[in-house]
C-alpha positions, 0 to 999 in steps of 0.5 A, a space after each residue: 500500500 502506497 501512503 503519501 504524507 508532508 510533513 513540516 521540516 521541523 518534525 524530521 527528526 521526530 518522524 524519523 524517530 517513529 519511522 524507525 520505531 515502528 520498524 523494530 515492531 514491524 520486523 516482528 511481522 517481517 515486514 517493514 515500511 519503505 520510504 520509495 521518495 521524498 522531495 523538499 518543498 514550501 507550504 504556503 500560508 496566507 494571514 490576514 496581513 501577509 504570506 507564509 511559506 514553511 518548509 515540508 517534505 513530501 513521503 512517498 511510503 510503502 507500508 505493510 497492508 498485514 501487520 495484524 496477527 492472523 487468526 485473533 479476535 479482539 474481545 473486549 477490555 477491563 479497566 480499573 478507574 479509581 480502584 472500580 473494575 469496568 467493562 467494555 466488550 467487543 462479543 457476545 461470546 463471552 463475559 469479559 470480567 469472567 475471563 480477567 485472571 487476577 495477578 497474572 502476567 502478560 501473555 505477550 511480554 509475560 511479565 507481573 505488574 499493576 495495569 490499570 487496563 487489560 485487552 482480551 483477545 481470542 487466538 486460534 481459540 486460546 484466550 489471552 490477557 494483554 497489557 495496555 502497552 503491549 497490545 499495538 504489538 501484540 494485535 497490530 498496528 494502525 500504521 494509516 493512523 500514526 504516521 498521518 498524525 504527522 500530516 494532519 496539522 498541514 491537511 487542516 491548515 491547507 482545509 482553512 487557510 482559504 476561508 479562515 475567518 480570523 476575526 473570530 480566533 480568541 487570544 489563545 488561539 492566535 497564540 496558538 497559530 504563532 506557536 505553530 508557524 514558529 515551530 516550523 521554521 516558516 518564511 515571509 516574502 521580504 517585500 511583505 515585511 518591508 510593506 508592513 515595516 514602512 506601514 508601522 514606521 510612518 514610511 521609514 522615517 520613524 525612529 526604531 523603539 526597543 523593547 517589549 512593545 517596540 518596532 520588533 513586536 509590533 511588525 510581528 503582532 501586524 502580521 497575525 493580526 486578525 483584525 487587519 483590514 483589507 487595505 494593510 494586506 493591499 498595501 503590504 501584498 503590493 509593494 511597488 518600491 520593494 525592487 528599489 528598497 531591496 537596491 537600497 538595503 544591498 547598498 548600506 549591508 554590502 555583501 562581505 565575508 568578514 564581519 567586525 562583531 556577532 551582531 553584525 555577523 547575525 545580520 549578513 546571516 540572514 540577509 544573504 545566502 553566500 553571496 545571493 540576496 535573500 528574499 525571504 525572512 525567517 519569521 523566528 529572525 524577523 526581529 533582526 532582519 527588520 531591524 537591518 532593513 529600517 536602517 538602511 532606508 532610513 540611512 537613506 532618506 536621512 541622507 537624501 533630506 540632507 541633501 536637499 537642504 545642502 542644495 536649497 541652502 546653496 541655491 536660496 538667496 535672501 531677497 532684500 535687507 531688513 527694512 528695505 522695501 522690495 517687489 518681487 515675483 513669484 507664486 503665493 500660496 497659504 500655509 496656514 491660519 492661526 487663531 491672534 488678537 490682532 487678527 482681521 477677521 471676527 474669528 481674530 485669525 492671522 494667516 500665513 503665506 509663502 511666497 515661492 520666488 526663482 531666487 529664494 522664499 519669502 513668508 507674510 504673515 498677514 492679518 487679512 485674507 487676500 483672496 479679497 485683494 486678488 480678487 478687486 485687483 483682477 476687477 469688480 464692478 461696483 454701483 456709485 458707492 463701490 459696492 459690487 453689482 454681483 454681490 454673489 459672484 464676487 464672492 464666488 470668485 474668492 472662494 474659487 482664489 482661497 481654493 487655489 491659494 491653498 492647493 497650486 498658489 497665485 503668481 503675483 507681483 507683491 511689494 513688502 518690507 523686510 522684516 527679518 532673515 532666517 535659515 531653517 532647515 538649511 534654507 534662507 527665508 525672507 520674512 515680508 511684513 505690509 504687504 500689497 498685491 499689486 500685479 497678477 
């Protein structure tokens, strides 16, 4: 009889154990089991947040069809539960509790003990009382039954992994799958890891938190994470930077082969196999691994934002001198409005403009809005009093200007007065007070 099996790699030794056990018991019947092929392989497992994959292999087995003793009936048992004998018989034939012979042996090891349980069995019409012990090997052995409780835990996952409803597993029971996906050396796609990794650190540029409940536990937990939504798994499942980050982490842990400590031997450990990149993560290592992937790119975008400030501090220019009064051009855009005392409107706000010019930026702080302005500089008809005709399109018209001033901006033509100079992140700024609008 032909038996296929997988089992995960971390149970090899185990089965192979059993496999060599049942053999000793089998060699008694003068049979045995013969493994005809195996191949490795990878199961795949899919989370509510990521993909899974642990090593298997597959058996092919030939395994004994007659490995029960000929001739022999099974009659029944006697059992012993808190000192009180009880029955359980499997024949008309006879009474069990008759044929219990009380401080005998075993008629198959044929040794003298206490047994809380005794098998009767019927051979070629002789009665014999078997141990509890020694009954596999004395009756036979469900071989099907042993050797598949090695398969039964992957045919279960592969019946649920589909439709696993994973918001109805309790805390024990997510424990439970951690346990089991730790215990078979599993592997995660690097590109999903790297997906959950800038989903939890804000895109890489928050700072990496030690301890129980840091960056570490937190990529671990979002991937068993049973009340992930739909979006997390879109987001890490589609990657699109995953070819660009990978470039980046190669280039900060440059493949080498002498290393100046453990950790960092740990690190060349896991993420290269001799000299080949790995894109699969070790989920017992994911620890180490998210670490070394974090830092790189956020070497990488520490290093890009300094830069940046680096050339927009050398090709920024401040626009004038304090006090002077200057005209400049350029596109005017709101930043923001703030609650003031002094401010123009009745809610008492003051609000902030940047004005982005081809030799450097200019701030204004200004107490009014000037959608108002641009609007009576473009052109409004008015009556005698200077009231406008179209009171609601006029205001229409400052709406659609508060609209853009706040998204592309407003190319103008402004004069001001400098108020004072600063650099901020690198960059020279003109800060403008009275400002007047005086060209679109």
């Amino acid at each position: 009889m032909i038996m296929n099996l997988v089992i995960l790699e971390s149970d090899l030794e185990k089965f192979l154990k059993k496999m060599d056990s049942l053999n000793k018991k089998l060699r008694k019947f003068s049979s045995e089991i013969r493994i005809i092929s195996h191949k490795r392989g990878f199961q795949l497992f899919e989370t509510s947040t990521v993909d899974i994959n642990f090593p298997v292999i597959e058996y092919f087995l030939e395994i004994p069809e007659k490995n029960k003793r000929e001739n022999t009936e099974f009659l029944g048992t006697l059992s012993f539960t808190s000192g009180v004998p009880m029955v359980f018989s499997n024949t008309d034939k006879y009474s069990i509790h008759e044929l219990y012979k009380e401080n005998s042996v075993c008629d198959h090891c044929h040794t003298s003990r206490d047994r809380k349980k005794w098998f009767f069995f019927e051979e070629n019409g002789q009665i014999k009382q078997i141990g509890s012990t020694c009954v596999l090997e004395y009756f036979g052995i469900p071989l099907e039954g042993i050797l598949g409780s090695f398969d039964s835990e992957m045919r279960a996952f592969n019946l649920k992994k589909v439709d696993i409803d994973y918001s109805s597993l309790d805390e024990k029971e997510m424990e439970s799958f951690k346990k089991y996906f730790l215990s078979s050396n599993s592997f995660i796609p690097a590109s999903q890891i790297l997906g959950i990794l800038n989903y939890v650190t804000n895109g890489f540029s928050k700072g990496w938190e030690k301890g129980e409940e840091g960056t570490s536990r937190i990529v671990k937990n979002t991937i068993f994470n049973p009340m992930a939504d739909a979006e997390l798994r879109k987001v890490v499942q589609k990657n699109t930077e995953y070819e660009a980050q990978i470039e980046t982490i190669k280039s900060y842990w440059t493949y080498k082969s002498t290393y100046s400590n453990d950790f960092e031997f740990n690190i060349y450990s896991n993420l290269y196999s001799g000299t080949t990149f790995n894109t699969s993560v070790p989920y017992k290592n994911i620890g180490i691994v998210a670490w070394a992937y974090w830092k790189a790119i956020n070497n990488s975008i520490k290093e890009s934002t300094s830069v940046k400030e680096k050339s927009e501090e050398a090709t920024s220019e401040f626009l004038g001198n304090v006090k002077e009064r200057i005209t400049i051009e350029g596109t005017i855009k709101f930043i923001k409005s703030f609650p003031t005392s002094y401010g123009y409107n009745q809610e008492g706000e003051s609000y902030l403009y940047q004005i982005i010019t081809d030799k450097g930026i200019a701030k204004w702080f200004s107490s009014k809005d000037i959608s108002h302005d641009i609007v009576w500089k473009e052109g409004v008809e008015t009556d005698e009093s200077g009231y406008p005709l179209d009171y609601v399109k006029t205001v229409d018209r400052m709406r659609a200007y508060e609209e853009k001033l706040k998204n592309e901006g407003v190319k103008v033509t402004l004069t001001g007065t400098v108020k004072y100079l600063e650099t901020f992140k690198g960059q020279k700024q003109t800060t403008l007070t009275r400002c007047k609008v005086i060209k679109l």
